[in-house]
mmJSON file of the N, C-alpha and C atoms, coordinates in Angstrom:
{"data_MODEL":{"atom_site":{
"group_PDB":["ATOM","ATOM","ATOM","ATOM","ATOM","ATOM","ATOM","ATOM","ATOM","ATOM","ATOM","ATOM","ATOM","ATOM","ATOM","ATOM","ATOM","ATOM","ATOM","ATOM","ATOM","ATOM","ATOM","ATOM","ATOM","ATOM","ATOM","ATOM","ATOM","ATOM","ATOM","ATOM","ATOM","ATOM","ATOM","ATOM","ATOM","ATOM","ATOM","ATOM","ATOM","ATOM","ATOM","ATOM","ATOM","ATOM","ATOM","ATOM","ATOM","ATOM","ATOM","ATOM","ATOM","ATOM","ATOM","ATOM","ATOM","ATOM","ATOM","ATOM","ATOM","ATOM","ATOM","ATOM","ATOM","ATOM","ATOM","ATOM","ATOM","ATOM","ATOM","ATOM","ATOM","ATOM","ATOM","ATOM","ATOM","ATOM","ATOM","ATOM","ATOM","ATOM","ATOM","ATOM","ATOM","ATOM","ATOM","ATOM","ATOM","ATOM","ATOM","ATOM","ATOM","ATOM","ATOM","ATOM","ATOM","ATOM","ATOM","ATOM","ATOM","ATOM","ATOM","ATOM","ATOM","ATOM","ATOM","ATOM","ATOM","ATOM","ATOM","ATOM","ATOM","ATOM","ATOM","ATOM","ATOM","ATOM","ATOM","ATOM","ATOM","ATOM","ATOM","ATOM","ATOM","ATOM","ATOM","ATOM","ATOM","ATOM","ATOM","ATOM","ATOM","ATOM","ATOM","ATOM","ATOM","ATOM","ATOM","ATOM","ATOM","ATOM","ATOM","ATOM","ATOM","ATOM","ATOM","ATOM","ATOM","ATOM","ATOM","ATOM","ATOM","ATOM","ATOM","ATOM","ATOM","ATOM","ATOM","ATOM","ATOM","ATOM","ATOM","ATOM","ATOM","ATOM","ATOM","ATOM","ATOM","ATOM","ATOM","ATOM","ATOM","ATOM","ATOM","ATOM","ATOM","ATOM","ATOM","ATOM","ATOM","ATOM","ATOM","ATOM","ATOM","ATOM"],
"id":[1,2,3,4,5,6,7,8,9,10,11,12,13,14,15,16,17,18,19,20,21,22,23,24,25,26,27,28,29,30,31,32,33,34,35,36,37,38,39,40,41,42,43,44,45,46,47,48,49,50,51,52,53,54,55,56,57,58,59,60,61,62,63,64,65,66,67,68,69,70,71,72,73,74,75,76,77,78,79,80,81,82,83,84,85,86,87,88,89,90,91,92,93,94,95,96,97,98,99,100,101,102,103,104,105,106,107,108,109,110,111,112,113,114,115,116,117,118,119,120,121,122,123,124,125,126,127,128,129,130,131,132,133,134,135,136,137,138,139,140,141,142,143,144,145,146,147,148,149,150,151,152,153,154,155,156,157,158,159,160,161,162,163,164,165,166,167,168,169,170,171,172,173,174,175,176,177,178,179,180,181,182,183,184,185,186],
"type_symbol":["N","C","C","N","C","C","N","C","C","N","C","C","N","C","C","N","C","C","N","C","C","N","C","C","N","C","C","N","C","C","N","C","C","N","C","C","N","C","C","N","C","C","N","C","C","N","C","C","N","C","C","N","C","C","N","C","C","N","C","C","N","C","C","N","C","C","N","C","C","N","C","C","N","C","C","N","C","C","N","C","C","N","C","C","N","C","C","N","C","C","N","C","C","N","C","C","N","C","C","N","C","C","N","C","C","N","C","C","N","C","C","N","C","C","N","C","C","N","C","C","N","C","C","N","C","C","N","C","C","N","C","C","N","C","C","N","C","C","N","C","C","N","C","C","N","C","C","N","C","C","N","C","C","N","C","C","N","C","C","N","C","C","N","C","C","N","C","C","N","C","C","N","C","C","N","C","C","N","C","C","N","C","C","N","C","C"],
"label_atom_id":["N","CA","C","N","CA","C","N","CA","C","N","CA","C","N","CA","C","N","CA","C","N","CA","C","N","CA","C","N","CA","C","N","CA","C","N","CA","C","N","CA","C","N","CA","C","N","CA","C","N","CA","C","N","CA","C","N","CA","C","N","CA","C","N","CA","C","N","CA","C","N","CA","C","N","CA","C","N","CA","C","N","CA","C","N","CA","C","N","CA","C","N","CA","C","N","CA","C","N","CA","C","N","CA","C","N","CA","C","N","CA","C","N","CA","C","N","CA","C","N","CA","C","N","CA","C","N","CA","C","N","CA","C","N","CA","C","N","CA","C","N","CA","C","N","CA","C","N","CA","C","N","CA","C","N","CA","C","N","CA","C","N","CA","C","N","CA","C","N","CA","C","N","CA","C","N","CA","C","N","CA","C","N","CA","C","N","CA","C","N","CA","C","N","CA","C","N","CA","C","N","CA","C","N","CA","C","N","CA","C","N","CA","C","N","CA","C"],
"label_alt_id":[null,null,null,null,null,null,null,null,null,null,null,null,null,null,null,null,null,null,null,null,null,null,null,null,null,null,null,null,null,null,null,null,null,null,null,null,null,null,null,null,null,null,null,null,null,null,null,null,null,null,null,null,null,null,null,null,null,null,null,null,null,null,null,null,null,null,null,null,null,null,null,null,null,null,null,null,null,null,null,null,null,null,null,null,null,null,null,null,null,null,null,null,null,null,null,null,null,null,null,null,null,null,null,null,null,null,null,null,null,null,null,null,null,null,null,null,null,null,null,null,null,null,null,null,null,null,null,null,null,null,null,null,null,null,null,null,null,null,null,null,null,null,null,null,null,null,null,null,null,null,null,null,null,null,null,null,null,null,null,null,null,null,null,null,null,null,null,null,null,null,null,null,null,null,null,null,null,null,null,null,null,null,null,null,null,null],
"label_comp_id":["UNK","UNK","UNK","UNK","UNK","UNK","UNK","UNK","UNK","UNK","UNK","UNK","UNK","UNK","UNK","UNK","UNK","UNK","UNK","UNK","UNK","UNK","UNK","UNK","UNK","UNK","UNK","UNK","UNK","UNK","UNK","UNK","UNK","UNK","UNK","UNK","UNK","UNK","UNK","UNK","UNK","UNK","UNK","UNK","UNK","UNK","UNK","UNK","UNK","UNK","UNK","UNK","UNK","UNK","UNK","UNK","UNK","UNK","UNK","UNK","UNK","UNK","UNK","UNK","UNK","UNK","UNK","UNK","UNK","UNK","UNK","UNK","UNK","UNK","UNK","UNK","UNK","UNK","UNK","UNK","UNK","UNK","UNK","UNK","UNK","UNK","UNK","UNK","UNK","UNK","UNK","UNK","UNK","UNK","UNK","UNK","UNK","UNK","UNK","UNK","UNK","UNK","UNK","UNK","UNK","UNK","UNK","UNK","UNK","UNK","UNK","UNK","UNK","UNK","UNK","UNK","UNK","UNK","UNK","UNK","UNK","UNK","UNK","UNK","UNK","UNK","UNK","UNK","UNK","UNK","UNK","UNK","UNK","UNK","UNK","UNK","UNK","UNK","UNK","UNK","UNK","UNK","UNK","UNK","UNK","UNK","UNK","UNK","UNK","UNK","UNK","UNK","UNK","UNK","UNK","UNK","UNK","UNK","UNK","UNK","UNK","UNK","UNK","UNK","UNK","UNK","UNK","UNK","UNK","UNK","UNK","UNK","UNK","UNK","UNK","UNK","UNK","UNK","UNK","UNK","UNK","UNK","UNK","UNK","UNK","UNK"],
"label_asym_id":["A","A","A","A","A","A","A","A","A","A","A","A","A","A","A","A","A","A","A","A","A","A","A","A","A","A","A","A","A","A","A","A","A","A","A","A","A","A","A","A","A","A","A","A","A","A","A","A","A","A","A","A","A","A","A","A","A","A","A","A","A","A","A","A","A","A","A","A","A","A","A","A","A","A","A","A","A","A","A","A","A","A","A","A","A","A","A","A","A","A","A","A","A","A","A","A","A","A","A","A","A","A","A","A","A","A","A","A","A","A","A","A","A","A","A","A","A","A","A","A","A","A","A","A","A","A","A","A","A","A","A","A","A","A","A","A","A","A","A","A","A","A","A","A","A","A","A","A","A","A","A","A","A","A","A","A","A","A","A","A","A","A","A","A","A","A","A","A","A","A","A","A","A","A","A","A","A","A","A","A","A","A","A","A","A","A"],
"label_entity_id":["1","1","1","1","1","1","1","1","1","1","1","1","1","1","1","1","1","1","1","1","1","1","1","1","1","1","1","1","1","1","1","1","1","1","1","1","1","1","1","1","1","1","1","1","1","1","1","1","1","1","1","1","1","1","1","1","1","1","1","1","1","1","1","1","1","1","1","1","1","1","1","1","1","1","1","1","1","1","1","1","1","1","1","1","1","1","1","1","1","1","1","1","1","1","1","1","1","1","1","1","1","1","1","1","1","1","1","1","1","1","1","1","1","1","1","1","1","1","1","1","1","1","1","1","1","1","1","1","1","1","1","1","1","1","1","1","1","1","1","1","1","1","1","1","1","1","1","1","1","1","1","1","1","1","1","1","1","1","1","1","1","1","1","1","1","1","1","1","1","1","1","1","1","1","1","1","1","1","1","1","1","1","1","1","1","1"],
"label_seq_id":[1,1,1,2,2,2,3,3,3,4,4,4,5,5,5,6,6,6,7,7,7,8,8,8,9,9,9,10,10,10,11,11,11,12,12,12,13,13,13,14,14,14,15,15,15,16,16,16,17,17,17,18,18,18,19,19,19,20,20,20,21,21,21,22,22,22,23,23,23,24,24,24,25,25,25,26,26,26,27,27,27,28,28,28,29,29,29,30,30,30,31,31,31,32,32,32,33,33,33,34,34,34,35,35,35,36,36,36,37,37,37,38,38,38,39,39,39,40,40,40,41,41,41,42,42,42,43,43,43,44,44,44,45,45,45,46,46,46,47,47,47,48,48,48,49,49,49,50,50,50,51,51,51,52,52,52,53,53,53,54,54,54,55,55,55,56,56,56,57,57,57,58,58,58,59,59,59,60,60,60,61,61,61,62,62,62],
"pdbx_PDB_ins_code":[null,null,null,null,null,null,null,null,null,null,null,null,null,null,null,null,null,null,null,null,null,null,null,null,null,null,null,null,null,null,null,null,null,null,null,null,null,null,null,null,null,null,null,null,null,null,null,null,null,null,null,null,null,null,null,null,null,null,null,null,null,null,null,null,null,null,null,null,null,null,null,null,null,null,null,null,null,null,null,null,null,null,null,null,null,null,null,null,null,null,null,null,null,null,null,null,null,null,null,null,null,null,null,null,null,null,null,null,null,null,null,null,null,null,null,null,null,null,null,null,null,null,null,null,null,null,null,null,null,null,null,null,null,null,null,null,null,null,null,null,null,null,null,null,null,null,null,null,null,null,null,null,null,null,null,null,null,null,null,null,null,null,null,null,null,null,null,null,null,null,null,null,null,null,null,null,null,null,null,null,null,null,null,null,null,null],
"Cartn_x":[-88.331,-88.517,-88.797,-88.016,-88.357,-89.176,-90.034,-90.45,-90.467,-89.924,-89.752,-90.669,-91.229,-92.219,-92.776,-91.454,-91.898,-92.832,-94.29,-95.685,-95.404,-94.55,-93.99,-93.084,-92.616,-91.303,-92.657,-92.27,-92.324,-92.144,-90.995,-89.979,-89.461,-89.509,-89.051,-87.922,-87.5,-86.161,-85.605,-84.983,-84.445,-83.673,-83.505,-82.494,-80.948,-80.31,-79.223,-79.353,-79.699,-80.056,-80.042,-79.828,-79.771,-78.162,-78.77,-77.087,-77.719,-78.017,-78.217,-77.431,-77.477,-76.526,-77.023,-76.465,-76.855,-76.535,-77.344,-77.024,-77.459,-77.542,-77.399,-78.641,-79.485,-81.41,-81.748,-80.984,-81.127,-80.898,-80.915,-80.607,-81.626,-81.544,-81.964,-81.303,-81.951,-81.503,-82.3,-81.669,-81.724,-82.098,-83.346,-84.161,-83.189,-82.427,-81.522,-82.448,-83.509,-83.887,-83.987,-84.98,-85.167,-84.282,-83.601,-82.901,-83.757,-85.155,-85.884,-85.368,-85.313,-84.936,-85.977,-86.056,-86.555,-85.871,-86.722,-85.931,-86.343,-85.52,-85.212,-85.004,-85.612,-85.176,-84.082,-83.58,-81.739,-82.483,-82.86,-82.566,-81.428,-80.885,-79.698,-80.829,-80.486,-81.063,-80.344,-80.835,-80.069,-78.764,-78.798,-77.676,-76.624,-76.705,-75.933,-76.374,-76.953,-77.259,-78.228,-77.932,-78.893,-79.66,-81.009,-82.065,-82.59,-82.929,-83.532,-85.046,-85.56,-87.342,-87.606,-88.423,-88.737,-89.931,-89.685,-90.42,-92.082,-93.104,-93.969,-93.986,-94.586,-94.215,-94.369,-94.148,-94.301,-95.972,-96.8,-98.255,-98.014,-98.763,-98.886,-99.406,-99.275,-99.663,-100.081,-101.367,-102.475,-103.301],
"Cartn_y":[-8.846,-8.412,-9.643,-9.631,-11.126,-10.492,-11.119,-10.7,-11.328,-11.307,-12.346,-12.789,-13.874,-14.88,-15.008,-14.362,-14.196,-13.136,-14.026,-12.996,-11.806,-11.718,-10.309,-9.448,-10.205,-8.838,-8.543,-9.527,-9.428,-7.555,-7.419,-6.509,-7.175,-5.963,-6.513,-6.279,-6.631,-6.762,-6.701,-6.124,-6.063,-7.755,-8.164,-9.418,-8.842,-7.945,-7.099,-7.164,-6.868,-6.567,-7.656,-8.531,-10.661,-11.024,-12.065,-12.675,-13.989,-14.987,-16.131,-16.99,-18.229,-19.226,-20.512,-21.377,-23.023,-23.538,-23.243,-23.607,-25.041,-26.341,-27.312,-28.134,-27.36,-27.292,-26.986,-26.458,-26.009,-24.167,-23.983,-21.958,-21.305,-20.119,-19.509,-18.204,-17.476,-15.955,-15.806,-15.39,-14.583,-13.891,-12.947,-11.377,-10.766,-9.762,-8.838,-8.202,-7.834,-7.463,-8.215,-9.344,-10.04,-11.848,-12.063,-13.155,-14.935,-14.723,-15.597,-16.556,-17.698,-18.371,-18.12,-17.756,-17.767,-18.72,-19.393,-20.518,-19.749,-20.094,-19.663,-21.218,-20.568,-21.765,-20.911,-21.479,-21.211,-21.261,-20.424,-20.975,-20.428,-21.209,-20.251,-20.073,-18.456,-18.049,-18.764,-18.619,-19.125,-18.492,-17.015,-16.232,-16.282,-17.459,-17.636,-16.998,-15.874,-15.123,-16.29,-16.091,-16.843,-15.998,-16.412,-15.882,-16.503,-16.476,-16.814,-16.271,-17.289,-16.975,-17.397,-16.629,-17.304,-18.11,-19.21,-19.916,-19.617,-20.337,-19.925,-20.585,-20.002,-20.737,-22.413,-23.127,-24.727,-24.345,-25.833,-25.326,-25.647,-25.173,-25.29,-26.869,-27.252,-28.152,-28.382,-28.774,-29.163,-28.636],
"Cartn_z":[-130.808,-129.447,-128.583,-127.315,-126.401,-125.234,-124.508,-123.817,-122.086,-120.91,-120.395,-119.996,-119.71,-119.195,-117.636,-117.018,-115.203,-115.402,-114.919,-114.719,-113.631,-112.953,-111.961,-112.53,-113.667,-114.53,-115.762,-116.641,-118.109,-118.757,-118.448,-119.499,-120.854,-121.271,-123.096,-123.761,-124.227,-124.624,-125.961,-126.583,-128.023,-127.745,-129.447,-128.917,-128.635,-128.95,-128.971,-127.489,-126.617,-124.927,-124.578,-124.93,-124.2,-124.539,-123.471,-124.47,-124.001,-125.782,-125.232,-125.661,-124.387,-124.21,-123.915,-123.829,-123.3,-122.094,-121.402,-119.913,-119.563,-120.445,-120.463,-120.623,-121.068,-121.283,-122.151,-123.221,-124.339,-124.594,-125.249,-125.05,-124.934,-124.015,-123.258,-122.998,-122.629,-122.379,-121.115,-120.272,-118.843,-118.862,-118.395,-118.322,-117.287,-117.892,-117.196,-116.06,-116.118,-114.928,-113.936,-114.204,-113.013,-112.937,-114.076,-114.424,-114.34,-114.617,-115.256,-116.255,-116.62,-117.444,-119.194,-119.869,-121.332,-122.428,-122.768,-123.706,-125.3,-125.973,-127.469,-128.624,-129.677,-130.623,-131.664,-132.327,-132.907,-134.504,-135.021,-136.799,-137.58,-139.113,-139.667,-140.86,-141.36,-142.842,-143.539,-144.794,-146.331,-146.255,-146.041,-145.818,-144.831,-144.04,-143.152,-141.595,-141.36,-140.608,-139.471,-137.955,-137.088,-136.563,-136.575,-135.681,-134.871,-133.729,-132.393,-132.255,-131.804,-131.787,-130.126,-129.295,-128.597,-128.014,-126.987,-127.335,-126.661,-126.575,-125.374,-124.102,-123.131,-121.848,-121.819,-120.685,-121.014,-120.3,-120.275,-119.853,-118.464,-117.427,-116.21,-115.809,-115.087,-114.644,-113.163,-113.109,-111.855,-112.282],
"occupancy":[1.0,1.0,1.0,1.0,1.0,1.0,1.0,1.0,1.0,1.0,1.0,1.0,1.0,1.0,1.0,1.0,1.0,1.0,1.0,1.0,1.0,1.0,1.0,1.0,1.0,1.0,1.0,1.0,1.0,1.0,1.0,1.0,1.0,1.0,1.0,1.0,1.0,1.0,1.0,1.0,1.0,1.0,1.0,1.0,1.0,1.0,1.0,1.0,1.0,1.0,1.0,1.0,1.0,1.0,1.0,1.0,1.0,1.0,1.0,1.0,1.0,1.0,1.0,1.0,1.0,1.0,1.0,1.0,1.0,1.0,1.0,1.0,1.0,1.0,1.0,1.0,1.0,1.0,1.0,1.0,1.0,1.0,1.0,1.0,1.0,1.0,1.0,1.0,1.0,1.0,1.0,1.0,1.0,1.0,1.0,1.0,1.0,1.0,1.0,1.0,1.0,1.0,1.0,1.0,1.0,1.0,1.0,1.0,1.0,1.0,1.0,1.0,1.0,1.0,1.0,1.0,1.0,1.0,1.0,1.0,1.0,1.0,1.0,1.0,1.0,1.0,1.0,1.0,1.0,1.0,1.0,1.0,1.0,1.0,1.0,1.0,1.0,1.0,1.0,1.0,1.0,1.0,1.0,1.0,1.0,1.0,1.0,1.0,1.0,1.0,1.0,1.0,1.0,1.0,1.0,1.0,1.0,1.0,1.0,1.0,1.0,1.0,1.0,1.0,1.0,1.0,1.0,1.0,1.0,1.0,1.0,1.0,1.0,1.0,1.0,1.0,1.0,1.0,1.0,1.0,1.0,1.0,1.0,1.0,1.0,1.0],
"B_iso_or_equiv":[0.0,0.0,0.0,0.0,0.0,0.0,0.0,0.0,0.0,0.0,0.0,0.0,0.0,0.0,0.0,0.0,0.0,0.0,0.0,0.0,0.0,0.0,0.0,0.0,0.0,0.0,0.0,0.0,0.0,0.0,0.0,0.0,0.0,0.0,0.0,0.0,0.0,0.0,0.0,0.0,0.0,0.0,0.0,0.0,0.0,0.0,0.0,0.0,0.0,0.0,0.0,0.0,0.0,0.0,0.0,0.0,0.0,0.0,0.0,0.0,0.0,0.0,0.0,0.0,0.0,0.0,0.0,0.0,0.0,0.0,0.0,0.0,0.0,0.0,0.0,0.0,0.0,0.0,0.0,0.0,0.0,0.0,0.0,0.0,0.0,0.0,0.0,0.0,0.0,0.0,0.0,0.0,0.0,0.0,0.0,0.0,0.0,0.0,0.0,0.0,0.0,0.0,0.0,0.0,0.0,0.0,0.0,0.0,0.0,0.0,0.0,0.0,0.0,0.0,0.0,0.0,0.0,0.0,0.0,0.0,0.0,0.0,0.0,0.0,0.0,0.0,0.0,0.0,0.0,0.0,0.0,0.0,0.0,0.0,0.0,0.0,0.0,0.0,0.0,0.0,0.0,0.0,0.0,0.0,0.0,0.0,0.0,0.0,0.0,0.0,0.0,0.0,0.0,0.0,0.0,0.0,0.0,0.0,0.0,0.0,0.0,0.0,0.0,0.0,0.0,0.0,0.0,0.0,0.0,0.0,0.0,0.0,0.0,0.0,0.0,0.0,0.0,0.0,0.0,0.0,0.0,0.0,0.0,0.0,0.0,0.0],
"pdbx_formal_charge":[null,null,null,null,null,null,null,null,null,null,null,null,null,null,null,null,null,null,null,null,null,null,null,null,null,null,null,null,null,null,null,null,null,null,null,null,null,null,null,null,null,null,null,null,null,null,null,null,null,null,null,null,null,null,null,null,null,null,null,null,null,null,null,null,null,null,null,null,null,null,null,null,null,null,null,null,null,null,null,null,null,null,null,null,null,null,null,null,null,null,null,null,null,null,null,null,null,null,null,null,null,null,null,null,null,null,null,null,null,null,null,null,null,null,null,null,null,null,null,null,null,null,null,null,null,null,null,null,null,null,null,null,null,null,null,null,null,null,null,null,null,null,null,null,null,null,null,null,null,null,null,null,null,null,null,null,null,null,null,null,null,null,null,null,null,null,null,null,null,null,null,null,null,null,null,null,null,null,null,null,null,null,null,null,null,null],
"auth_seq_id":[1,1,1,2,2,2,3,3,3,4,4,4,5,5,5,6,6,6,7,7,7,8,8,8,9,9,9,10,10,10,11,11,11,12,12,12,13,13,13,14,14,14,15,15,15,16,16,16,17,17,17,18,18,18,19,19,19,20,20,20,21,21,21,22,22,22,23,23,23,24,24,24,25,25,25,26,26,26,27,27,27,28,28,28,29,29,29,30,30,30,31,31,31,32,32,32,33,33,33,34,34,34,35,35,35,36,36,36,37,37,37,38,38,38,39,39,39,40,40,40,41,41,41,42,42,42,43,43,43,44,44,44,45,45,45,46,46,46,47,47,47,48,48,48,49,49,49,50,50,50,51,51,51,52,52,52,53,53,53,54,54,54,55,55,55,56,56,56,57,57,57,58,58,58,59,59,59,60,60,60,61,61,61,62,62,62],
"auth_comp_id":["UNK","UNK","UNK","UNK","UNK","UNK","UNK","UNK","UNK","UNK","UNK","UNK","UNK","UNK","UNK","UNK","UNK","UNK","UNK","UNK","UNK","UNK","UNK","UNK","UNK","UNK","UNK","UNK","UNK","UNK","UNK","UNK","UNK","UNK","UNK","UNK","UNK","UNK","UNK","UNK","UNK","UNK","UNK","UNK","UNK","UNK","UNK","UNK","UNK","UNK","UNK","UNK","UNK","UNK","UNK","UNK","UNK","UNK","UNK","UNK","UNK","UNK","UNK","UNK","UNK","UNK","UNK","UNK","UNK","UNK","UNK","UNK","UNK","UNK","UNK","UNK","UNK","UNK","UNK","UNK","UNK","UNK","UNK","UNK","UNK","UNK","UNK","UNK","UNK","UNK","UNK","UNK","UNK","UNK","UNK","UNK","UNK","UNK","UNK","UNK","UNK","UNK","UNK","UNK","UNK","UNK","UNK","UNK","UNK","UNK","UNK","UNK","UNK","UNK","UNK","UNK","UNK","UNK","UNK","UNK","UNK","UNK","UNK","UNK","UNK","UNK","UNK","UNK","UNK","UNK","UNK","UNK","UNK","UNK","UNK","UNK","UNK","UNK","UNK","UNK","UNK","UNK","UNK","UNK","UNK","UNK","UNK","UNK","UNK","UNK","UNK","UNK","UNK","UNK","UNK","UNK","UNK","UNK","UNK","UNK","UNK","UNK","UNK","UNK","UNK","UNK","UNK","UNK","UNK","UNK","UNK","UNK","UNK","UNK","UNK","UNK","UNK","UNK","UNK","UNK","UNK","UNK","UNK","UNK","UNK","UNK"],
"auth_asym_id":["A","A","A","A","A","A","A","A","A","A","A","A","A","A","A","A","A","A","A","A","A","A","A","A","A","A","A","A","A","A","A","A","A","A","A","A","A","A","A","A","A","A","A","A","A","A","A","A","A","A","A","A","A","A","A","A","A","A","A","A","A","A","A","A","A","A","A","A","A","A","A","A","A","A","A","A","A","A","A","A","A","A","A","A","A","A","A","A","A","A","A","A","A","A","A","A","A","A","A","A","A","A","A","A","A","A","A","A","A","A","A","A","A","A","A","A","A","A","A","A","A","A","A","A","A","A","A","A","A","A","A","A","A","A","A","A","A","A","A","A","A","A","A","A","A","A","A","A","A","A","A","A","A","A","A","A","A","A","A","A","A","A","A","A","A","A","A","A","A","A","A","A","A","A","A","A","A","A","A","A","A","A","A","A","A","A"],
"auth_atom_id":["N","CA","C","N","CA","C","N","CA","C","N","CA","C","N","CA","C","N","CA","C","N","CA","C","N","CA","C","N","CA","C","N","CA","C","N","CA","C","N","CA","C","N","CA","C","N","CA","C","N","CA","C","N","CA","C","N","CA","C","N","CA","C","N","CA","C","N","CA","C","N","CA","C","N","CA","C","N","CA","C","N","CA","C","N","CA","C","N","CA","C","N","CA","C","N","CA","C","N","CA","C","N","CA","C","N","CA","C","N","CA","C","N","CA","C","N","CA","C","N","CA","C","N","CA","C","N","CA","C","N","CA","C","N","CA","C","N","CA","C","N","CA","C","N","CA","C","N","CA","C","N","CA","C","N","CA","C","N","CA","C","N","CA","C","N","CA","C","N","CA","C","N","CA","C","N","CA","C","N","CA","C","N","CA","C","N","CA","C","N","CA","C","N","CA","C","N","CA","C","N","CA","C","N","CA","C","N","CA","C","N","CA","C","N","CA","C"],
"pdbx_PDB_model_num":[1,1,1,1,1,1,1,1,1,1,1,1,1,1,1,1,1,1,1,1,1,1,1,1,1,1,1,1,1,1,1,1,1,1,1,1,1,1,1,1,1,1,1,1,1,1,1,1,1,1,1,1,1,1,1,1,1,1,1,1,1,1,1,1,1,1,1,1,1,1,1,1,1,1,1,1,1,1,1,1,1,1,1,1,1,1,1,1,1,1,1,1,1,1,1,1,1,1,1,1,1,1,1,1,1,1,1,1,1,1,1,1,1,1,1,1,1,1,1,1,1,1,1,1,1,1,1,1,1,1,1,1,1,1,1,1,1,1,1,1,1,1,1,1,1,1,1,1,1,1,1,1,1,1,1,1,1,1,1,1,1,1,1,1,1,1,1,1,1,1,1,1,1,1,1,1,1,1,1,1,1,1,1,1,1,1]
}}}
C-alpha cells in the first residue's frame, strides 16, 4: 500500500492504482488524486518479480 505524502491529500493507494515511472529524479509515482510527486525504491526478487517500496518523506528544512 503507498500512501501519498501531500499533508492535504494523503490517499492510499494499492500499487496496481500507480503507475510508476522516471521522471528524471529517480522513480516515482504520481497520487492520482492530487498528482504529488512520491518517490519509490525498485527491488528484483530471486524470482525475477519487481517490487517497489516507498520511500519516506525528505526532512524539512529551517
Amino acid at each position: 500500500m503507498f500512501t501519498c505524502l501531500n499533508q492535504a491529500c494523503e490517499a492510499k493507494w494499492k500499487p496496481e492504482e500507480v503507475e510508476i515511472r522516471n521522471e528524471g529524479q529517480g522513480e516515482l509515482f504520481r497520487c492520482p488524486l492530487c498528482r504529488a510527486r512520491n518517490f519509490v525504491t525498485r527491488s528484483v526478487k530471486a524470482d525475477g518479480s519487481v517490487v517497489y517500496k516507498q520511500l519516506p518523506p525528505p526532512p524539512k528544512i529551517g
